[in-house]
N, C-alpha and C positions, 0 to 999 in steps of 0.2 A: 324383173325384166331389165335387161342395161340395155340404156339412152346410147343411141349414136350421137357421136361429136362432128357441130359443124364445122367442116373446113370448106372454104372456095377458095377461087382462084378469080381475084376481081376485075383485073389484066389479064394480058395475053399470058403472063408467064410468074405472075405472081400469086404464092400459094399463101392462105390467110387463117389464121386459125380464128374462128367466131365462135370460142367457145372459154368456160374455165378450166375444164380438164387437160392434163398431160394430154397429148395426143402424138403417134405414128405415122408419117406417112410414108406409106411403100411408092418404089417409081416399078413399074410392072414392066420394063425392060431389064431383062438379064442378061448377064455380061458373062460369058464361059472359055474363053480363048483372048488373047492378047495385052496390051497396056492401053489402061483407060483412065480418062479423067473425065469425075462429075464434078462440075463449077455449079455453086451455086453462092447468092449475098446475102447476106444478112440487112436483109429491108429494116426491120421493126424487132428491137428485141425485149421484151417486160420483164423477163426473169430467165430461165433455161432454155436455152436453144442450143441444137447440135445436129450431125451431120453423118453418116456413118456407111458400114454393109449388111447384109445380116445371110447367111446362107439362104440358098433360091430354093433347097429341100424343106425348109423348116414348113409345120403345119400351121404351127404355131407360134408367135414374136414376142417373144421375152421383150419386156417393158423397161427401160433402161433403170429406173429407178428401185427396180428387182433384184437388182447387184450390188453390192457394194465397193468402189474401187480403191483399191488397195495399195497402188501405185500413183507417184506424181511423173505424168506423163510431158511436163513443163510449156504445157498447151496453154497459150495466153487466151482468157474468155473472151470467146467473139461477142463485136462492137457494132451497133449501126454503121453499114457500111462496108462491115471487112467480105472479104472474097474468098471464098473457101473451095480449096480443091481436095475432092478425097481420088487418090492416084492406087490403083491397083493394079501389079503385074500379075499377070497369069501366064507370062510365058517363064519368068524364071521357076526356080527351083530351089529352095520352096517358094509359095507365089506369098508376096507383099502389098501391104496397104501402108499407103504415106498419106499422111495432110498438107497442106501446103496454104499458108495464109496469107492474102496477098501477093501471092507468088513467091512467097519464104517458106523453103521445105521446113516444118518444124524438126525438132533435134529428137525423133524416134520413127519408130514403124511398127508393124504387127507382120509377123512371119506365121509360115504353114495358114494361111487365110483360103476357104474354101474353093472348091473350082469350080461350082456354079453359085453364084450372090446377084443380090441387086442392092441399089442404093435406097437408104432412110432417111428424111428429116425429120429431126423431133422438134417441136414447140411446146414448150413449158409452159403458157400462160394464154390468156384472151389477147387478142390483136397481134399476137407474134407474126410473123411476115419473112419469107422466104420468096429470092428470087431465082428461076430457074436460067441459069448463064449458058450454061454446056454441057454436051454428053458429047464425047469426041476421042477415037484410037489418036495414039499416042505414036509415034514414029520409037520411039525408047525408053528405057527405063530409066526411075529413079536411080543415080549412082547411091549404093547402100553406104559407100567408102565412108559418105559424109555424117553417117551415124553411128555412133560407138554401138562396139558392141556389146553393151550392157543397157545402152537403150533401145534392144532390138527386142519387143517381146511376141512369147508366142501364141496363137489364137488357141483357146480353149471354148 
């Protein structure tokens, strides 16, 4: 029999992991049309914390730890404290996902990104802590100009 993982939310807007296992959490708004940013901080970090989308079709959530990453995406490891935007256009073409760390676009993106998603936080550890900042359309797009293009990759 697998044990559910506790997570709460101690505050109004702080998600907590109370447990040891890796854990997932889904935000169950899906985003299918426009440019979006989901802000969230990094409260409390023990060991692996991250941020992410994952297709709104899936049955099922691949566990980040299931992949192996093969690329240095030159993403600096989030800090107690840092501010994390994950920016997805759905109106270009193809549609993009950017990071943005304290309001520094980082120096890549993920192109052909699905056209229905919702957003993930993961927590690596017990007492990991995420705060929930913003879910808010975007008046425009990330300008891509500002990322080479060899640091553009594509979602598989």
């Amino acid at each position: 029999m697998k044990k559910k993982t506790k997570v709460s939310c101690p505050k109004d807007w702080i998600i907590k992991l109370q447990d040891y296992r890796n854990t997932l959490v889904l935000l169950n708004q899906e985003i299918n049309s426009g440019v979006w940013a989901f802000t969230a901080k990094c409260r409390r970090v023990k060991y692996e914390i991250g941020i992410g989308i994952i297709d709104a079709r899936q049955k099922v959530i691949p566990h980040p730890f299931d992949y192996k990453q093969t690329f240095n995406n030159s993403c600096n490891e989030l800090k107690w404290g840092d501010e994390v935007s994950v920016i997805v256009d759905l109106q270009s073409n193809p549609h993009t996902f950017c990071l943005a760390i304290n309001k520094v676009l980082q120096p890549f993106c993920v192109t052909n990104i699905p056209d229905r998603l919702k957003f993930i936080l993961f927590f690596g550890g017990l007492d990991s802590e995420w705060e929930f900042i913003s879910l808010q359309e975007l008046a425009q797009a990330v300008d891509l100009s500002k990322i080479e293009e060899r640091r553009r990759f594509k979602y598989e």
